[in-house]
C-alpha positions in Angstrom: 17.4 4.4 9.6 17.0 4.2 6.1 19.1 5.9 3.1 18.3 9.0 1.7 16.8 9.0 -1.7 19.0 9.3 -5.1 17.4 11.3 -7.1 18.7 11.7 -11.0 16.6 15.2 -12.3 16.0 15.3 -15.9 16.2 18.6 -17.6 14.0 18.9 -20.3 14.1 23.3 -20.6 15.2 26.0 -18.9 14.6 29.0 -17.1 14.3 32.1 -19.1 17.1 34.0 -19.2 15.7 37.3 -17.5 14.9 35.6 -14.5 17.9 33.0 -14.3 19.6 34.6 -11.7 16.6 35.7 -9.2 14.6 32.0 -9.5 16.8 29.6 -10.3 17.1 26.9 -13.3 14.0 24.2 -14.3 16.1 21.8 -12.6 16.2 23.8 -9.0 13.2 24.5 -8.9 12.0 21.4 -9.2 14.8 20.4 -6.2 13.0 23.1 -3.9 9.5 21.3 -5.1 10.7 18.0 -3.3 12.5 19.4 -0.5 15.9 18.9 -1.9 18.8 21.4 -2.3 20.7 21.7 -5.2 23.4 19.6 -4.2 21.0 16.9 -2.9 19.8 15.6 -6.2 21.7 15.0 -10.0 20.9 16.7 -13.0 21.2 15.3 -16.4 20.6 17.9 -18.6 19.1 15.8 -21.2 17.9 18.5 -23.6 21.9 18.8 -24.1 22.4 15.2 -24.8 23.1 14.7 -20.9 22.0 11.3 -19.9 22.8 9.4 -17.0 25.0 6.7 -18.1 22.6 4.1 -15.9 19.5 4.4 -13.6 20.9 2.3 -11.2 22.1 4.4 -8.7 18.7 5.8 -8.5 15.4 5.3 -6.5 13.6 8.8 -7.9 13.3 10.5 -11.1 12.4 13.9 -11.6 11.3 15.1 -15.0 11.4 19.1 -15.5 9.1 21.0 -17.8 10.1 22.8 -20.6 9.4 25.5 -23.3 9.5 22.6 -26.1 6.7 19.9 -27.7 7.2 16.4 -27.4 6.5 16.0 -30.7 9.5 18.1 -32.0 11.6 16.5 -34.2 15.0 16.9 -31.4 17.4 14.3 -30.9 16.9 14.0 -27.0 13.6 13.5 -27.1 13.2 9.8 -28.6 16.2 9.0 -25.6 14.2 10.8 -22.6 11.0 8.4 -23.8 13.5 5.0 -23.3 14.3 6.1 -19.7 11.6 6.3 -18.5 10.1 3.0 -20.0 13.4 2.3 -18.0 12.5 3.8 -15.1 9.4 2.1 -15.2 10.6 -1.5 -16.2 13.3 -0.7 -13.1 10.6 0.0 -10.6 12.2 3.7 -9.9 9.8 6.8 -8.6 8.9 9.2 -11.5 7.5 12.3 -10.9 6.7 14.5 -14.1 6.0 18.3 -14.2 4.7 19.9 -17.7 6.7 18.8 -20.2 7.4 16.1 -18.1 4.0 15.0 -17.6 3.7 15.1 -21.2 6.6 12.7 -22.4 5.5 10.6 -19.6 2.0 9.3 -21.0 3.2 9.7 -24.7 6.0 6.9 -23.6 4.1 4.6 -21.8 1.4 4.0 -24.5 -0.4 7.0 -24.0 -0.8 10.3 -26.7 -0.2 14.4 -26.1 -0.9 16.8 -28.3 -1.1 20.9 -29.0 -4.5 21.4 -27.8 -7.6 23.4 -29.7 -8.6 25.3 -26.4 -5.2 27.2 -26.9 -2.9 28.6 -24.2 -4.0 28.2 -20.7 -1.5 30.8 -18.7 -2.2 31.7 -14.8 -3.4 30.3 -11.5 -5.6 28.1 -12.6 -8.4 25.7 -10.9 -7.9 21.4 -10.8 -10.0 19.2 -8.9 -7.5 16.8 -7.3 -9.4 13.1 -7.0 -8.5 10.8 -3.8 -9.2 7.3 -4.4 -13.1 7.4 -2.8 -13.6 9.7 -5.9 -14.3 12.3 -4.2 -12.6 16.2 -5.5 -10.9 19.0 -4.0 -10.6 22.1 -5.5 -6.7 23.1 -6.1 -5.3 26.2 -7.7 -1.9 26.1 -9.3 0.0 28.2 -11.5 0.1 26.6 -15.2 1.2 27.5 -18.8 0.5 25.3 -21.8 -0.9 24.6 -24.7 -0.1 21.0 -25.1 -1.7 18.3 -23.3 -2.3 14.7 -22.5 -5.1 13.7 -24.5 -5.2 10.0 -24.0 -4.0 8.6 -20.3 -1.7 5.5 -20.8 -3.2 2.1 -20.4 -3.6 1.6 -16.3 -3.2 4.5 -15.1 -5.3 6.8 -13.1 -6.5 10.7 -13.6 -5.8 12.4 -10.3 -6.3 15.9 -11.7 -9.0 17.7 -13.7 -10.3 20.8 -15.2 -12.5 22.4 -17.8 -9.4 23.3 -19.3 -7.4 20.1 -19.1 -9.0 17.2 -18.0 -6.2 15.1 -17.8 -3.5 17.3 -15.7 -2.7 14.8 -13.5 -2.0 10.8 -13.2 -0.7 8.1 -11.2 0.8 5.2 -12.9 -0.2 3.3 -9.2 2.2 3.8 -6.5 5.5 3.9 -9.0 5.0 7.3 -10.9 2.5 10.7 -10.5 2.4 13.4 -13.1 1.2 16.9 -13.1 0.4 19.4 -16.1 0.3 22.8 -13.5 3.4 23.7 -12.3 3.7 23.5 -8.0 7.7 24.5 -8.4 7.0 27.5 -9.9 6.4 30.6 -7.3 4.0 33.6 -7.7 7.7 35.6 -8.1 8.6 33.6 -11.2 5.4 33.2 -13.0 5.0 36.9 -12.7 8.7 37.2 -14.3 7.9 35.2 -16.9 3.8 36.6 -17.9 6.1 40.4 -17.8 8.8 38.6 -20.0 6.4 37.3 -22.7 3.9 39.6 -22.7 4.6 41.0 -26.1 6.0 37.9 -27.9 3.5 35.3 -26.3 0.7 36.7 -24.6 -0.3 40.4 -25.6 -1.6 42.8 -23.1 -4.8 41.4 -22.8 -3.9 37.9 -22.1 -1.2 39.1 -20.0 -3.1 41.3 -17.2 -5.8 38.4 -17.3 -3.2 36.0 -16.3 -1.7 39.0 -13.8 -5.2 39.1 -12.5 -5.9 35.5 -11.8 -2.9 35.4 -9.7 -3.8 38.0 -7.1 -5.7 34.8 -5.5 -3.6 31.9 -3.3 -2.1 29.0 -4.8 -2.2 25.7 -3.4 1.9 25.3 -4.4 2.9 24.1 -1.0 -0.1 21.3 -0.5 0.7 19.9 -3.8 4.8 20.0 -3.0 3.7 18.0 0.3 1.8 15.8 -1.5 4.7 14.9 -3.8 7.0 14.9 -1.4 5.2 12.2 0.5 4.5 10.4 -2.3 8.4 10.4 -3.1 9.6 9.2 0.2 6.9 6.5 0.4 8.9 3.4 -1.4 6.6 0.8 -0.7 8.2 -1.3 -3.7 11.4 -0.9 -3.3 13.6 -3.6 -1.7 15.3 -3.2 1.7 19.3 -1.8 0.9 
């Protein structure tokens, strides 16, 4: 019988504030994504200057997603990037949500920007690509403006949409990375469209976004997918 995973989270942002108590923190949620409880996974809370003093003790890493831009000028940032080439020189697991998807593909050679198409808010459509090529229509709730632009050398899109055509890579069987977000529930994303309505969205966005969600997200398929993903440690050596 094998060990359970250690898994170090890395908390790039936070829950807003409003909804702290009913959903949970970034870091949580991202716990429930891969079947973990709170206690069963670290958190560094690296947007604090929280870092785990080593990545040995760890086969997975989790990155979280986050209100901010990679390409803010904050002090953690620049750190989070030399992790994960860490993580990646190491041969750890690396799954990236967001944010986390973002900093990924900017640190391993790749380049993420604000996008022109604007703020894409909702339960939005991805075709999810097996390796036979062949696509499968996904629907997950997102918000963002920034994307990956430019994949990092080697690595492979996994998720596409009008939208965002690069939501989603796999850096082979070390690290995946999504844009949409599969921890977030219909609950929370309808907290936070209510919560930033005025200051974000405006009404019009805002019951567009409301609207789009009435239909079924595919949450729970991609959480399975991760999960499996996660557990499967093909490169790691026997403990």
């Amino acid at each position: 019988m094998t060990d359970p995973l250690r898994i170090a989270v890395l908390q790039t942002g936070r829950t807003i504030p409003e909804a702290l108590d009913a959903h949970g923190d970034y870091d949580e949620m991202c716990k429930a994504m891969i079947g973990r409880a709170p206690d069963q996974a670290e958190t560094f809370a690296v947007l604090d200057g929280d870092f785990p003093p080593s990545l040995d003790p760890y086969d997975v890493i989790v990155i979280t997603g986050s209100k901010h831009g990679i390409y803010e000028d904050l002090p953690w940032i620049a750190p989070t990037e030399d992790l994960i080439r860490q993580a990646m020189q190491d041969g750890k697991r690396m799954i990236g949500i967001c944010f986390g998807h973002q900093i990924m593909a900017q640190a391993l050679g790749g380049r993420a920007e604000k996008s022109e198409k604007g703020l894409g808010v909702g339960l939005m459509p991805y075709d999810f690509i097996s390796s036979d090529g062949s696509r499968t229509r996904k629907h997950l709730y997102a918000w963002h403006q920034d994307q990956v632009l430019e994949a990092p050398p080697g690595t492979e899109v996994i998720a596409t949409s009008d939208f965002c055509p690069i939501a989603g890579l796999r850096y082979g069987d070390q690290a995946i990375s999504l844009q949409p977000h599969p921890e977030f529930t219909k609950a929370y994303m309808t907290a936070l469209i209510e919560a930033r309505c005025d200051s974000h969205l405006g009404p019009e966005a805002s019951e567009k976004a409301l609207i789009s969600m009435e239909a079924p997200s595919d949450s729970i398929e991609i959480r399975q997918m991760l999960q499996s993903f996660m557990e499967a440690r093909p490169h790691m050596a026997a403990e």
